[in-house]
C-alpha atoms as a printed R data frame, in Angstrom:
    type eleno elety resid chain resno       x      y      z
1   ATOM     1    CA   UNK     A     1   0.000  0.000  0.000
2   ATOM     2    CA   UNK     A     2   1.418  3.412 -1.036
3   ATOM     3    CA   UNK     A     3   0.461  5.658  2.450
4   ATOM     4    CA   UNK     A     4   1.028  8.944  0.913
5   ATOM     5    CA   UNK     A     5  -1.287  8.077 -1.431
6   ATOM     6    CA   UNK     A     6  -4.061  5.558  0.211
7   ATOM     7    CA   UNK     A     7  -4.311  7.061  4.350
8   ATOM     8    CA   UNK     A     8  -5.634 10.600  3.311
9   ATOM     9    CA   UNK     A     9  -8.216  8.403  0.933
10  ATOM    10    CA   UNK     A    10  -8.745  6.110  3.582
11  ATOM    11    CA   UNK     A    11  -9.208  8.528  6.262
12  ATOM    12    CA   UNK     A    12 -11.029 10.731  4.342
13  ATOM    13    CA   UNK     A    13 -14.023  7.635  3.737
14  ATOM    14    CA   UNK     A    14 -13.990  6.769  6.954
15  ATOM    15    CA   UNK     A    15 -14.899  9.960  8.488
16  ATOM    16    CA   UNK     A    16 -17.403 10.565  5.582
17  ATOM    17    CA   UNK     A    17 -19.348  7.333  6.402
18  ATOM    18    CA   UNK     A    18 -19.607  8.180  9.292
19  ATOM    19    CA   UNK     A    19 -20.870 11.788  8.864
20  ATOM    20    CA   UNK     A    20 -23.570 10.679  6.338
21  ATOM    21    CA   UNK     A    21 -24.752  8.241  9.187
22  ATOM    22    CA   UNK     A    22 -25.148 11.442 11.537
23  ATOM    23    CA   UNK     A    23 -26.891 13.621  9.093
24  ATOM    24    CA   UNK     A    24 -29.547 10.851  8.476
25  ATOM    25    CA   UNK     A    25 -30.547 11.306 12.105
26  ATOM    26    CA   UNK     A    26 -33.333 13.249 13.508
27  ATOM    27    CA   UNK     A    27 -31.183 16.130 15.198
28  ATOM    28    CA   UNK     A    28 -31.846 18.984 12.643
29  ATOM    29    CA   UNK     A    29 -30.418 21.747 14.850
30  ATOM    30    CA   UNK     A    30 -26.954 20.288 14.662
31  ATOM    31    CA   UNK     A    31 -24.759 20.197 11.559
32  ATOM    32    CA   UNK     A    32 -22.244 17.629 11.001
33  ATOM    33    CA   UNK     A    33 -19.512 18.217  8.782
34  ATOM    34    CA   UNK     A    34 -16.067 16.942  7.753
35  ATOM    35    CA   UNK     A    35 -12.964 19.590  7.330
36  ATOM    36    CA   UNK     A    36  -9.902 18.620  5.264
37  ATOM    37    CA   UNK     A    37  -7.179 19.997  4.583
38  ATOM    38    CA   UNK     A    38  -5.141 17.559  2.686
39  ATOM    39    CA   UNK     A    39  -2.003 19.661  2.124
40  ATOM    40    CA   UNK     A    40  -1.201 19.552  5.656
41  ATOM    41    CA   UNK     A    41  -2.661 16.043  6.386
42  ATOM    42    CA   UNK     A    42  -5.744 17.134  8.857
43  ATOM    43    CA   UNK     A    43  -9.034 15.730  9.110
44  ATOM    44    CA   UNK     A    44 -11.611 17.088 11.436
45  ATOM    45    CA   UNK     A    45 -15.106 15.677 12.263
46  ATOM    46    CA   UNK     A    46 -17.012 18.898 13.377
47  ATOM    47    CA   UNK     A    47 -20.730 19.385 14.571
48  ATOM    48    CA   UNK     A    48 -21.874 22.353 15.051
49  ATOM    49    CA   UNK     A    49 -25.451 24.047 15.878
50  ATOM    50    CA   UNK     A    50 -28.653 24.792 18.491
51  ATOM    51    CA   UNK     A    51 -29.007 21.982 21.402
52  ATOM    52    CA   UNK     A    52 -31.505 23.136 24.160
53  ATOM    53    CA   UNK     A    53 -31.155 26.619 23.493
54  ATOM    54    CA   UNK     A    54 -27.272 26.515 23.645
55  ATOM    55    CA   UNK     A    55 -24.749 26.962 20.870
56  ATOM    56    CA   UNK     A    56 -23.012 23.469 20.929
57  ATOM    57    CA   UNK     A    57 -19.398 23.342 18.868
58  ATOM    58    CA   UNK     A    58 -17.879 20.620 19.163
59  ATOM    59    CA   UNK     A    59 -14.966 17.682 17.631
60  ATOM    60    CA   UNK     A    60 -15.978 14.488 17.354
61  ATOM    61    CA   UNK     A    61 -12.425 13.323 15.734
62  ATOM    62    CA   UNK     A    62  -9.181 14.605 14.375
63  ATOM    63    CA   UNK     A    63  -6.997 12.514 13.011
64  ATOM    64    CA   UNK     A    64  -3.249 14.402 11.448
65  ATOM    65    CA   UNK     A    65  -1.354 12.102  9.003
66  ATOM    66    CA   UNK     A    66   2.460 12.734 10.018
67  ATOM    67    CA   UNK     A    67   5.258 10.965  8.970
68  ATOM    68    CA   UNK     A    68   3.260  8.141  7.483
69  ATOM    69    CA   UNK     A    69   1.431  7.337 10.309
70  ATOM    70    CA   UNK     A    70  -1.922  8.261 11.502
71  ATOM    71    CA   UNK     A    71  -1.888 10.382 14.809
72  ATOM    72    CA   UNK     A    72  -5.551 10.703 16.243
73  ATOM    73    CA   UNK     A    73  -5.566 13.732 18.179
74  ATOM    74    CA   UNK     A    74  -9.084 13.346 19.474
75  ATOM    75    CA   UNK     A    75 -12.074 10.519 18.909
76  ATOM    76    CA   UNK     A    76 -15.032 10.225 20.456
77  ATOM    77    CA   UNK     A    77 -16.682  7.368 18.930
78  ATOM    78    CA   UNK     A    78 -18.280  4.913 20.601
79  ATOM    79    CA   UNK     A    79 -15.144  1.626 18.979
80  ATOM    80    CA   UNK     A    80 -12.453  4.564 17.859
81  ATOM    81    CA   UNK     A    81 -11.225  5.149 14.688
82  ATOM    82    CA   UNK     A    82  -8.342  3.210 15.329
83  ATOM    83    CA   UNK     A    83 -10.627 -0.080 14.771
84  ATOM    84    CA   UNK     A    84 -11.723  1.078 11.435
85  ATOM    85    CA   UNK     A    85  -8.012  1.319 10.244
86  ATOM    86    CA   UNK     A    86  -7.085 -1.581 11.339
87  ATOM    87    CA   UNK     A    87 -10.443 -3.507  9.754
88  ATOM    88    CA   UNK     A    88  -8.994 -1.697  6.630
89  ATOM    89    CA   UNK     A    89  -5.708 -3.282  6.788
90  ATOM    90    CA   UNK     A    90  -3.424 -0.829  8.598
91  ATOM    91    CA   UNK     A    91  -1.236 -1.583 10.666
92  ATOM    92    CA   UNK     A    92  -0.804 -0.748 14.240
93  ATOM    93    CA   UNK     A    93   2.419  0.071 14.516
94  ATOM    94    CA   UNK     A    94   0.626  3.302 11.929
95  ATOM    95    CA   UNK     A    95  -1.430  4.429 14.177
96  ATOM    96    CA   UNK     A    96  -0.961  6.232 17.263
97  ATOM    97    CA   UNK     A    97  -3.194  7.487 19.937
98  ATOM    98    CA   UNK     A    98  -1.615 10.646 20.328
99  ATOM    99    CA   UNK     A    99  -4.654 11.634 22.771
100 ATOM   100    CA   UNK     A   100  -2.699  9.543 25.247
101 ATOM   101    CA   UNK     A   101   0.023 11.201 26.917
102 ATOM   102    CA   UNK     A   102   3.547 10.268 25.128
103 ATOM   103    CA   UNK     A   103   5.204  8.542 28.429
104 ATOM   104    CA   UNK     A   104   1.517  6.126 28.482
105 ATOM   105    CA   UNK     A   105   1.721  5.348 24.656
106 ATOM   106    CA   UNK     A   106   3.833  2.599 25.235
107 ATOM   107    CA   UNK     A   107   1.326  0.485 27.370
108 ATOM   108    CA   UNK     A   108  -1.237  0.268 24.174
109 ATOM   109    CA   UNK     A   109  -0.884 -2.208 21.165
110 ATOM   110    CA   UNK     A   110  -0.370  1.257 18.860
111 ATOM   111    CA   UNK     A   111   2.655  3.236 17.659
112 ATOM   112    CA   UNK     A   112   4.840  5.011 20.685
113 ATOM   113    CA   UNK     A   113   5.576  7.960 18.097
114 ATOM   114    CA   UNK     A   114   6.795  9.420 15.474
């Protein structure tokens, strides 16, 4: 697999599958939305919108691809996105949970860094 290449596609459909998933639901006063900016290797989850009167902003994922590895800054899914890259044949030694703190990396089945 060519990762320069294939991770920004593959991150890229993940993230929209599951944003079309969240726009089929009922809540019509929240906005869900995928930024990109492939240039720089981000990919942001975003909803955004009205909940109970409230403005509500908020990141459901960010994943950065960096030095041929996916870093996921921030997920809030109910199995991670980590499980999806690995179901789509990355390895995990690619991936790494950067929303762990670097000195804990090392105690998870994932990439330490860089």
């Amino acid at each position: 697999m060519d990762k320069l290449t294939e991770y920004p596609k593959l991150i890229k459909r993940i993230l929209e599958k599951y944003i079309e998933l969240c726009n089929r639901s009922n809540q019509r006063d929240i906005e869900t939305f995928l930024i990109v900016d492939e240039a720089n290797g981000h990919y942001v989850w975003m909803n955004l919108g009205w909940q109970n009167g409230e403005r509500f902003t908020g990141m459901t994922v960010y994943v950065r691809i960096r030095g041929n590895k996916f870093w996921i800054e921030e997920d809030w899914t109910e199995e991670g996105i980590a499980t999806d890259l690995i179901s789509a044949g990355v390895a995990k030694e690619d991936i790494v949970l950067a929303f762990h703190e670097p000195k804990m990396r090392h105690y998870t089945d994932f990439a330490v860094a860089s």
